[in-house]
C-alpha positions as CSV (number, residue, x, y, z in Angstrom):
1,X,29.8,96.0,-188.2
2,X,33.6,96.6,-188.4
3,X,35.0,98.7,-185.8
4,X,39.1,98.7,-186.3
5,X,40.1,99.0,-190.3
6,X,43.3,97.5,-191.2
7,X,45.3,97.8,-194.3
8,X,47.5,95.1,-195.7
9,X,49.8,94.5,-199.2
10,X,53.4,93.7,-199.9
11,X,56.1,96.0,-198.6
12,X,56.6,99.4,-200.7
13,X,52.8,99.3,-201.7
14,X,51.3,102.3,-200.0
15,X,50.3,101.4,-196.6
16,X,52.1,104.0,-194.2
17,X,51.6,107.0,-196.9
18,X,48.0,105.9,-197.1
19,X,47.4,105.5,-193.1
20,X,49.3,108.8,-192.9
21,X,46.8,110.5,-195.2
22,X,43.8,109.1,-193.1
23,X,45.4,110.2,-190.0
24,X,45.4,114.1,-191.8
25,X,41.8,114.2,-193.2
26,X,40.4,112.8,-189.9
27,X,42.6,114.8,-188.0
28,X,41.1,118.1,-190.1
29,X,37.4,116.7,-189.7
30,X,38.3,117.2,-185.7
31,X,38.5,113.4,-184.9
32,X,41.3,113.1,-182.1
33,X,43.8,110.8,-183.9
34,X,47.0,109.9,-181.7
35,X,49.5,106.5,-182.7
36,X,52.8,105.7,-184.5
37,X,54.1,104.9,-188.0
38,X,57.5,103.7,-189.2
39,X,59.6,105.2,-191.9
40,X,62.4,104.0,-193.9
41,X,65.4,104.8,-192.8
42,X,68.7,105.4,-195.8
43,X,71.7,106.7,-196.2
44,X,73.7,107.3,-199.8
45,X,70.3,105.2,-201.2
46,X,70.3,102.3,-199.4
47,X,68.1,101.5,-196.7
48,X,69.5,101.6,-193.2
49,X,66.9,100.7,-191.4
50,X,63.4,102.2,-190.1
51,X,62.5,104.9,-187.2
52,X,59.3,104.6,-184.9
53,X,57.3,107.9,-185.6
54,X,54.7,109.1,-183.8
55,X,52.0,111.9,-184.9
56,X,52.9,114.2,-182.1
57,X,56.6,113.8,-183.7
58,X,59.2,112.1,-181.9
59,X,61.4,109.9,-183.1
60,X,63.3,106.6,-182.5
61,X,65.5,104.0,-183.8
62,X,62.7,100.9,-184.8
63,X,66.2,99.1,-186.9
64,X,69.1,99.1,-187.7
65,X,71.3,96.9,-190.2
66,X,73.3,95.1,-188.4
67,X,73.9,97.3,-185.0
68,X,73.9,96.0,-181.8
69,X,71.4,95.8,-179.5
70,X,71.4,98.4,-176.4
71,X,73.6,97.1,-173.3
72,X,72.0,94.3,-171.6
73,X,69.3,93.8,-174.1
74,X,68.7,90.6,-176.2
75,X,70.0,90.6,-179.7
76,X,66.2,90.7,-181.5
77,X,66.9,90.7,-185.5
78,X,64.9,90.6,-188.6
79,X,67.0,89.5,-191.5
80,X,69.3,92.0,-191.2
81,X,68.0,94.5,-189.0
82,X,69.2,94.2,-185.3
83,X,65.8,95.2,-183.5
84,X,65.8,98.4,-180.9
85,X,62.8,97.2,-178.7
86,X,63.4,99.1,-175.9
87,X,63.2,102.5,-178.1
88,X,60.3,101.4,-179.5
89,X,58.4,100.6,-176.0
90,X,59.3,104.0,-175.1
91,X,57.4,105.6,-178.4
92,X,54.8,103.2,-179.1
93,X,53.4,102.8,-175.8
94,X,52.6,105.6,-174.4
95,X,50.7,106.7,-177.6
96,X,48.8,102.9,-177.7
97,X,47.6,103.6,-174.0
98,X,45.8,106.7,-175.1
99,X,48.2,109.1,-173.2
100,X,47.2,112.8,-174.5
101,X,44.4,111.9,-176.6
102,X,40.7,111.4,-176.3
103,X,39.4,111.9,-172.8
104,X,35.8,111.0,-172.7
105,X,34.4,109.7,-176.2
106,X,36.7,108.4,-178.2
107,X,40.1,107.9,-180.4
108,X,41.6,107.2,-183.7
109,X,44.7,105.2,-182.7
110,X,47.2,104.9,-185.9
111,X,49.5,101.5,-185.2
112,X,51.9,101.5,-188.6
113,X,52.6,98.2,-188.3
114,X,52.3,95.4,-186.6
115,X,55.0,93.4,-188.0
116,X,57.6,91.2,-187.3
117,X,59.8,93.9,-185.8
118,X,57.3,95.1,-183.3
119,X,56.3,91.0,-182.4
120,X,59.0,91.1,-180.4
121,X,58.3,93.3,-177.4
122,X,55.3,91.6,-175.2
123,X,54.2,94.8,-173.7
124,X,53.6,96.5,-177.6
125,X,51.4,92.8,-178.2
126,X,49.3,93.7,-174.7
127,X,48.9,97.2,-175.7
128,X,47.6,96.3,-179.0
129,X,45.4,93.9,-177.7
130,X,44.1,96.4,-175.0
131,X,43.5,99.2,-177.7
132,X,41.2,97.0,-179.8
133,X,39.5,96.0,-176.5
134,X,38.8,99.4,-175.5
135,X,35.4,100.8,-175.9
136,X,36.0,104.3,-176.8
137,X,39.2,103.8,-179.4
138,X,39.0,102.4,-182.7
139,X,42.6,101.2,-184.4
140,X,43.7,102.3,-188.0
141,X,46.3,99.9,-188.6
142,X,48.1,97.7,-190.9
143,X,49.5,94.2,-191.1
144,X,51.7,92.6,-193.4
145,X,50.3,90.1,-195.8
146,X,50.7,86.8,-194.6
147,X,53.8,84.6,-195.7
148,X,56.0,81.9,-194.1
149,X,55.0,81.3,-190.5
150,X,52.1,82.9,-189.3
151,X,52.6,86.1,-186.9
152,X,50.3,84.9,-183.9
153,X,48.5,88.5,-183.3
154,X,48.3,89.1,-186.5
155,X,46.0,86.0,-187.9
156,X,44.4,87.3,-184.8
157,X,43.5,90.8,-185.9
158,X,42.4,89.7,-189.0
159,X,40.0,86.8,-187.9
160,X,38.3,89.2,-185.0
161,X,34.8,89.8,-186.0
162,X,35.4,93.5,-185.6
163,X,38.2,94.1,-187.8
164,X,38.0,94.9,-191.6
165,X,41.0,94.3,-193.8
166,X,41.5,96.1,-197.2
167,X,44.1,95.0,-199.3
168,X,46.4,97.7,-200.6
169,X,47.8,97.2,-204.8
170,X,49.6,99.6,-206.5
171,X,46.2,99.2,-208.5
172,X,43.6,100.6,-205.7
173,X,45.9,102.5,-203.7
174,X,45.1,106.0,-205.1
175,X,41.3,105.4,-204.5
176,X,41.1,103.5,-200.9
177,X,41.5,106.8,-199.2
178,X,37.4,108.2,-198.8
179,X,36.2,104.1,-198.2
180,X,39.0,103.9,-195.3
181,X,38.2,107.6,-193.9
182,X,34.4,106.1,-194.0
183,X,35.2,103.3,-192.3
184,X,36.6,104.5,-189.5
185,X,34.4,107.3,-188.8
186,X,31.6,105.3,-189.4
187,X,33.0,103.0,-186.5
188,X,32.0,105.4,-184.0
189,X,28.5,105.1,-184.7
């Protein structure tokens, strides 16, 4: 039986609005539901970049076209986004470790995404693989769909035994939301 749910698709499909929704219905049921999502970032219609979000609501720089990288930090870049790893550490870690959330029993932990951009900082990668180690949380996450070199933790998450993967289409979208809340409260059982 799956235990962590995972949603995949191309960019622009879905994903964060539909992990977002999860997040609210399971939140309303009284599941504790703590983690992070990342939103596009724009100015005058382009895209600018993308922010680290996380449910409690603070904010950080995930990207930026082509800034640099903080003061004595490695330049870390994604086409051309300029990587801020250090801000997302700062956001996405303390919500991965469980800080604030749970206490005896267990925890929805929302990880939007685990992508190229996040790849980069090994602590996020430990904390990832601690959540879906830990007993009492189960992970509502997504990946991207695999293309060009394989992201290591990523084949990872989607060969574990535990994991179960649905693919997002602008065809299923609108009607994933009641199997993915199932899912994930079924986990707990």
């Amino acid at each position: 039986m799956s235990r962590h749910v995972f949603l995949t698709g191309p960019p622009g499909v879905g994903k964060t609005t539909l992990i977002q929704k999860a997040s609210e219905v399971l939140k309303s049921s009284g599941v504790p539901v703590d983690g992070f999502y990342t939103e596009e970032v724009r100015q005058g219609g382009r895209r600018t970049g993308f922010d680290v979000v996380t449910l409690s609501g603070s904010r950080g720089p995930l990207s930026r076209v082509g800034s640099e990288p903080p003061p004595g930090h490695r330049e870390c870049r994604v086409g051309q986004y300029v990587v801020d790893v250090a801000s997302l550490e700062r956001l996405a870690l303390p919500v991965l470790r469980g800080a604030g959330v749970g206490g005896p029993g267990w925890r929805v932990c929302i990880i939007d995404e685990i992508g190229k951009m996040e790849l980069f900082s090994q602590p996020f990668i430990q904390a990832v693989r601690q959540a879906l180690s830990s007993p009492g949380t189960v992970v509502l996450g997504t990946i991207p769909v695999p293309r060009g070199k394989p992201l290591a933790l990523v084949e990872e998450i989607r060969s574990r035994r535990d994991v179960q993967v649905f693919s997002v289409t602008k065809e299923n979208r609108n009607h994933l939301l009641p199997e993915i809340v199932t899912c994930v409260q079924n986990s707990r059982k």
